[in-house]
C-alpha positions in Angstrom: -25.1 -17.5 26.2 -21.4 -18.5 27.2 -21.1 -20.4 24.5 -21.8 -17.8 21.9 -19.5 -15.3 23.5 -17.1 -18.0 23.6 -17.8 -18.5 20.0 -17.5 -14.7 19.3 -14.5 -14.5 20.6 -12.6 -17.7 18.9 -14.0 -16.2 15.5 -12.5 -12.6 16.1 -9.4 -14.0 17.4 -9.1 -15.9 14.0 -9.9 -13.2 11.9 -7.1 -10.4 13.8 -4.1 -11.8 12.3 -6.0 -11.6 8.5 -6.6 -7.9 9.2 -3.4 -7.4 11.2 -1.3 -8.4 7.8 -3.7 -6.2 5.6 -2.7 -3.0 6.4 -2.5 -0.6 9.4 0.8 -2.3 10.5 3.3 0.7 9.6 4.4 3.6 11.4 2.4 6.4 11.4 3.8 9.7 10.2 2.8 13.5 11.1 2.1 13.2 7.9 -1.3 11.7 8.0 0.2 8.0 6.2 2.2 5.5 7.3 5.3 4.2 6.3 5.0 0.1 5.2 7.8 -2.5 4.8 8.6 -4.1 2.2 7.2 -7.1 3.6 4.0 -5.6 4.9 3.4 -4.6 1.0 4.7 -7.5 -0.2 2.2 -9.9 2.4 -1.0 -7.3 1.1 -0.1 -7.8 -3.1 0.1 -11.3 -2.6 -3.8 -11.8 -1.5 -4.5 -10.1 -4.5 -8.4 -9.9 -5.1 -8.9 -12.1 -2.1 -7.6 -9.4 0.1 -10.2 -9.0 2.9 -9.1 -5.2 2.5 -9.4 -3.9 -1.5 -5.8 -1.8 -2.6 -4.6 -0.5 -4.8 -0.4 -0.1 -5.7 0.6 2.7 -6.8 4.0 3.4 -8.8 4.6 7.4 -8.6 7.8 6.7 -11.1 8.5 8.0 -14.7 7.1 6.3 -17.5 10.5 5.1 -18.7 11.0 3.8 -14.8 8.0 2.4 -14.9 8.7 0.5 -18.2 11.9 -0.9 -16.6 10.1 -2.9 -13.9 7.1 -2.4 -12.1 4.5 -4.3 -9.8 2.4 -5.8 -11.5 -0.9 -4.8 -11.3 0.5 -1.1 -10.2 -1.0 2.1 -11.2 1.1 4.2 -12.4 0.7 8.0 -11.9 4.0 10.2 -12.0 4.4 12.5 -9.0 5.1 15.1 -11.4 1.2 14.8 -12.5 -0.5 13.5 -9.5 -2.1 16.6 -8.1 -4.0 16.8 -11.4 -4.7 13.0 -11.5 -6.3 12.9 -7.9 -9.5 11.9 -9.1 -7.8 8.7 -10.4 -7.1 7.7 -6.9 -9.5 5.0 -5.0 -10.2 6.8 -1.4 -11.9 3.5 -0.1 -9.2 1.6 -1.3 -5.4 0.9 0.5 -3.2 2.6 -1.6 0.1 1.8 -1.3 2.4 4.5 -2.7 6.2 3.3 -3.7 8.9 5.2 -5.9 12.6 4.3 -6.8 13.7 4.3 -3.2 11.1 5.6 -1.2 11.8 10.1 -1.8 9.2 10.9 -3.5 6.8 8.1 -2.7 7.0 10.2 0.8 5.9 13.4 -0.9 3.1 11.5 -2.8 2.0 9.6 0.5 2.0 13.4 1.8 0.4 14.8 -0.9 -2.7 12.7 -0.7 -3.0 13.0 3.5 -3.3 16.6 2.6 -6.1 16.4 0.1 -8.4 13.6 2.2 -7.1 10.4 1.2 -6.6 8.2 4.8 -6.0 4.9 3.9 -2.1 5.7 2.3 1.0 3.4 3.2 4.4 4.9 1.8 6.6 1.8 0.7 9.9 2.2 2.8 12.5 1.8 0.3 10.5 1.7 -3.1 11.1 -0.6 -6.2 14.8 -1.3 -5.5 14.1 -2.7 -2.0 11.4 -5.1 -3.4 13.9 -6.3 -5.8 16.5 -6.5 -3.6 14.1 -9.2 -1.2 13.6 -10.9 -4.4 10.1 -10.0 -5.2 8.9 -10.3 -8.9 8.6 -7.1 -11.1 7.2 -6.8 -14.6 8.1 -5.2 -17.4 
């Protein structure tokens, strides 16, 4: 019976840093989301599909911003139009919500706290921080 809990226990201490990189690793706001670095987002998007956690990113940009450079594989949905587009939002998927520079990712992260969405990471300083540590964007 040792054994096994030995086992157990090598197998869970394996597993925590997979799940420990996926997602829960920002700060929590009053809010009801939490704020992710750059890094944090950047560690999730690479796993892609093999992610042990499913996500979704989510580009709350213009069109013509969005056209200009983008994650690739991001959703976009314009904070402008969100509210309406709710629907269009996985609730058992991350989400991880970014912007320009991080404004009005903040009021999107916000926006979906308040209407039951609990798995939502803001991306601290949005499109031009990825850039700026070098990460690839699309056009």
């Amino acid at each position: 019976m040792n054994i096994i809990k030995r086992f157990g226990m090598v197998v869970l201490l394996l597993l925590l840093p997979m799940t420990a990189t996926a997602c829960g690793a920002g700060e929590q706001t009053a809010d009801g989301y939490e704020n992710a670095s750059i890094e944090h987002a950047y560690e999730h998007w690479q796993q892609g599909e093999y992610s042990p956690i499913p996500f979704i990113m989510l580009d709350v940009r213009t069109p013509d911003e969005y056209k200009q450079g983008h994650i690739a594989g991001a959703k976009l949905i314009p904070i402008q139009v969100l509210k309406e587009h709710l629907a269009e939002v996985p609730k058992d998927k991350q989400v991880y919500v970014y912007c320009h520079s991080g404004a009005r990712s903040a009021k999107a992260s916000k926006m979906l706290a308040n209407n039951g969405f609990t798995n939502i990471e803001n991306v601290m300083g949005g499109i031009e921080a990825w850039k700026a540590a070098s990460h690839p964007v699309v056009k």
